[in-house]
C-alpha positions as CSV (number, residue, x, y, z in Angstrom):
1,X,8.1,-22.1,-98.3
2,X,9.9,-19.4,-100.5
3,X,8.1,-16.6,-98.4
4,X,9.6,-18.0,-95.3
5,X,12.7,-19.1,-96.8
6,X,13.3,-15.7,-97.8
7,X,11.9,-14.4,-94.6
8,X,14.7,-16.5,-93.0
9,X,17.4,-15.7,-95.1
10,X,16.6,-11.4,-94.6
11,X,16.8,-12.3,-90.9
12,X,20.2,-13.8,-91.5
13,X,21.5,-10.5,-93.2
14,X,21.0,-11.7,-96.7
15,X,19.3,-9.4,-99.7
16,X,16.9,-11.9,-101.5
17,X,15.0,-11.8,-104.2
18,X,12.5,-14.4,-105.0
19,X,10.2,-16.0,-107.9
20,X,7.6,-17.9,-108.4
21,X,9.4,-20.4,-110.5
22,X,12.7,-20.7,-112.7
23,X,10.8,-18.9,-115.8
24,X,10.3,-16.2,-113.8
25,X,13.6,-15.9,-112.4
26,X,15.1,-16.4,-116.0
27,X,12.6,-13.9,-117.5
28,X,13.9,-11.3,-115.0
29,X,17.7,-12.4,-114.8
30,X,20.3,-10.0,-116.4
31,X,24.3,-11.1,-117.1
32,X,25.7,-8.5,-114.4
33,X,23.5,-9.9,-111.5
34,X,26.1,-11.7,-109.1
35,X,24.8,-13.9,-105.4
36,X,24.0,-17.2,-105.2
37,X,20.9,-19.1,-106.4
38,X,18.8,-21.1,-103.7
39,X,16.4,-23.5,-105.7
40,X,14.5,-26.1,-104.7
41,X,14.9,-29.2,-106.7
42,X,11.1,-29.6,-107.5
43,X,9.5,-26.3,-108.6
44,X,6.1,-25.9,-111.1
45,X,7.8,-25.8,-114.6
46,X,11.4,-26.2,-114.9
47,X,13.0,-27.8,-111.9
48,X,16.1,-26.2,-110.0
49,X,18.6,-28.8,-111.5
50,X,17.5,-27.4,-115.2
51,X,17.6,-23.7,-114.0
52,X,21.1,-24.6,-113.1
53,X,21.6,-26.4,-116.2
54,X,20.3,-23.2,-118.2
55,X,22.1,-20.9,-116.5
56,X,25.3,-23.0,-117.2
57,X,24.4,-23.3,-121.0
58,X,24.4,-19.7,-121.1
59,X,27.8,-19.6,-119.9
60,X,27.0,-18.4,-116.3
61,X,28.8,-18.8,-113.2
62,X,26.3,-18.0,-110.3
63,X,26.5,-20.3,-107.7
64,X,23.3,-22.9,-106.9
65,X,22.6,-24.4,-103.8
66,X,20.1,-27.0,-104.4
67,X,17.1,-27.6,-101.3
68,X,14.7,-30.5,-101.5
69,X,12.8,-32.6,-99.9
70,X,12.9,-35.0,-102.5
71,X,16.5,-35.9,-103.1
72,X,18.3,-39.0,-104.1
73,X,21.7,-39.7,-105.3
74,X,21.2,-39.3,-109.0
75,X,19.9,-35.9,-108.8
76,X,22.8,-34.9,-106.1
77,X,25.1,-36.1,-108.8
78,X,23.9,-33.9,-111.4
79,X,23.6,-30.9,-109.5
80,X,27.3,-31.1,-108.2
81,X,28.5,-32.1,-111.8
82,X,27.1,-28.3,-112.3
83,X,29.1,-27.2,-110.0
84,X,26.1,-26.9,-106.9
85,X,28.0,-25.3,-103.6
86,X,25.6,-27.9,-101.8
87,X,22.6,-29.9,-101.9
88,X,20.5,-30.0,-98.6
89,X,17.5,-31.9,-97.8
90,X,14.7,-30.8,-96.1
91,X,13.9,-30.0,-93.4
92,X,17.7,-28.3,-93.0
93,X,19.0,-26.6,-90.6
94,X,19.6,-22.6,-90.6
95,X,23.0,-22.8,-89.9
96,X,24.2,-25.7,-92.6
97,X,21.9,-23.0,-95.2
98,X,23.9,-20.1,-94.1
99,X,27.1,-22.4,-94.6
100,X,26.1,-22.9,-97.8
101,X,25.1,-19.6,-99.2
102,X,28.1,-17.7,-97.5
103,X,30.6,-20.6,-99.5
104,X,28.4,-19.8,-102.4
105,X,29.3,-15.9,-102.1
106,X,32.9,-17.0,-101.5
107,X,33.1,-18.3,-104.8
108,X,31.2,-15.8,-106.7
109,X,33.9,-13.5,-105.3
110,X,36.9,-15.1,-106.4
111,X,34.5,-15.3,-109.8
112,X,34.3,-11.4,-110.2
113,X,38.0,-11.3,-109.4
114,X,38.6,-13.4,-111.8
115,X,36.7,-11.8,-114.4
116,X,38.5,-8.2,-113.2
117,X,41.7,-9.8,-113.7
118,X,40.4,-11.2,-117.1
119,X,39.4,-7.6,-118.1
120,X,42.7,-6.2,-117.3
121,X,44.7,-8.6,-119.2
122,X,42.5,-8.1,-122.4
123,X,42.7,-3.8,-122.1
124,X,46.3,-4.6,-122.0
125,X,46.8,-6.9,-124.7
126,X,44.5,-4.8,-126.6
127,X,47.0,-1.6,-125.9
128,X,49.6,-4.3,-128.3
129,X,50.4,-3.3,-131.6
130,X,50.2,-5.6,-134.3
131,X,54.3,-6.7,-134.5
132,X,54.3,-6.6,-130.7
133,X,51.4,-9.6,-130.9
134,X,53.6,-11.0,-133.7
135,X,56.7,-11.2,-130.5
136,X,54.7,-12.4,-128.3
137,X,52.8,-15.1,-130.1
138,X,56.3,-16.5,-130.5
139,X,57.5,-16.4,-127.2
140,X,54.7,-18.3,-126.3
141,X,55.1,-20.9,-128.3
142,X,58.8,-21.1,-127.2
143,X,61.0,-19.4,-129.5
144,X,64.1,-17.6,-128.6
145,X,64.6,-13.9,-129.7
146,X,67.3,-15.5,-132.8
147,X,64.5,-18.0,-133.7
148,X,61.6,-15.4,-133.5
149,X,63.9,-12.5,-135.3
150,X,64.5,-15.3,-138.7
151,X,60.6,-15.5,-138.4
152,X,59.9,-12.2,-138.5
153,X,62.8,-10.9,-140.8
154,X,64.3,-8.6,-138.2
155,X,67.0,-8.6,-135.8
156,X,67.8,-10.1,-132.6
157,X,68.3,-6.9,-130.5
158,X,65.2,-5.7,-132.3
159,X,63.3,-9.0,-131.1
160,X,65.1,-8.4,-127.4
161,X,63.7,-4.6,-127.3
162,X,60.1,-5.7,-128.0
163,X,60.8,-8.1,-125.6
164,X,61.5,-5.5,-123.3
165,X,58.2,-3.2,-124.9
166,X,56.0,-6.2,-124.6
167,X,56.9,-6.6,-120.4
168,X,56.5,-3.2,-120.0
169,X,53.2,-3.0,-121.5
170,X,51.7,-6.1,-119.8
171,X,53.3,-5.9,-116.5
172,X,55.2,-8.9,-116.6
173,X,58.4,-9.4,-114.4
174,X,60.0,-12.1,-116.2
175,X,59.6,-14.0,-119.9
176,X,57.6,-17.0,-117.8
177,X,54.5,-14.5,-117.1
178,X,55.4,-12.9,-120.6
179,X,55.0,-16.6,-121.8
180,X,51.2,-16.7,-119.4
181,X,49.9,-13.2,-121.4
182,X,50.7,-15.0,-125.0
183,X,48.6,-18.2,-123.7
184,X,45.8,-15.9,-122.6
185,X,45.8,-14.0,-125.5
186,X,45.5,-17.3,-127.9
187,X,42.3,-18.0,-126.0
188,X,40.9,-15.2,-126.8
C-alpha cells in the first residue's frame, strides 16, 4: 500500500517520502521539514492518530491527512480535534486524495507565512531599546502618553516622541497596530 500510494502520489506531481512506520518517520523527521503527512490510521507500532498526536505535543504544525480502512467516528473525532485536513476511508478516490493533500499544502503555506511574519515582528521588537519596551508595554495596556509619562517619570512630549520612535521602528501606521506589536511582544 505505501509503495503504491506513493507511486500514485509521484504521478500526481507530489515529492514523497515514505516510512515504514511512524518511529521511522519520527526518527528521521527534523523541525524545518514542511508538506503534509498522509498516515494511515493503523500502522505496526504507533498508529497515525498518535504520530499526529506526537507531532502536536512537540509543538508542530504539519498537516495530517488521516487514510483508513478501518474508520469510525470516534477516531475521525480525534484526528480532526488535531487539526487532520481530512480523514478518507479506503478504498478513496485519487482525486478526493489530491483534494486533500493540496488543502493540506494550502495551510502549511499560510503556516510558514505566518511564521515569516512572526520572525519579522520579533527582529523588530528586538531592534527596541529598553525605555522604548517600557512605552510600548504601556500603550498596550491602554495608557495615554500623560498617564505613561507619570509612570515613567518623564514628560509628555518625551512619551509622544517615543511614540513616534517606537512606529517608526515597527512599521506601524497608527497607535492601534502600535497597540498589536505590544500584545505580541507580551507573548513572547
Amino acid at each position: 500500500m505505501r509503495d503504491s500510494l506513493s507511486l500514485m502520489l509521484g504521478l500526481l506531481g507530489f515529492r514523497t517520502a515514505s516510512f515504514e512506520s511512524a518511529e521511522a518517520f519520527l526518527a528521521t523527521y527534523r523541525d524545518e521539514w514542511a508538506g503534509c503527512v498522509v498516515a494511515d490510521l493503523r500502522l505496526p507500532g504507533m498508529s497515525g492518530l498518535e504520530l499526529q498526536a506526537d507531532l502536536r505535543a512537540r509543538g508542530r504544525k504539519l498537516p495530517f491527512v488521516i487514510i483508513t480502512g478501518h474508520g469510525d467516528v470516534k477516531s475521525a473525532r480525534t484526528a480532526f480535534q488535531s487539526e487532520a485536513v481530512d480523514f478518507i476511508e479506503k478504498p478513496f478516490d485519487e482525486a478526493d486524495l489530491r483534494r486533500a493533500i493540496e488543502k493540506g499544502f494550502e495551510r502549511e503555506s499560510q503556516r510558514i507565512q505566518q511564521a515569516g511574519s512572526h520572525t519579522d515582528q520579533a527582529l523588530k521588537l528586538a531592534k527596541l531599546t529598553h525605555r522604548e519596551r517600557e512605552v510600548l508595554e504601556l500603550v498596550g495596556q491602554g495608557f495615554h502618553a500623560k498617564e505613561i509619562a507619570a509612570a515613567l517619570k518623564i514628560s509628555a512630549r518625551t512619551v509622544e516622541v517615543y511614540k513616534a520612535r517606537l512606529m517608526a521602528k515597527l512599521g506601524a501606521r497608527n497607535v492601534s497596530e502600535l497597540v498589536r506589536f505590544a500584545l505580541a511582544a507580551e507573548k513572547r
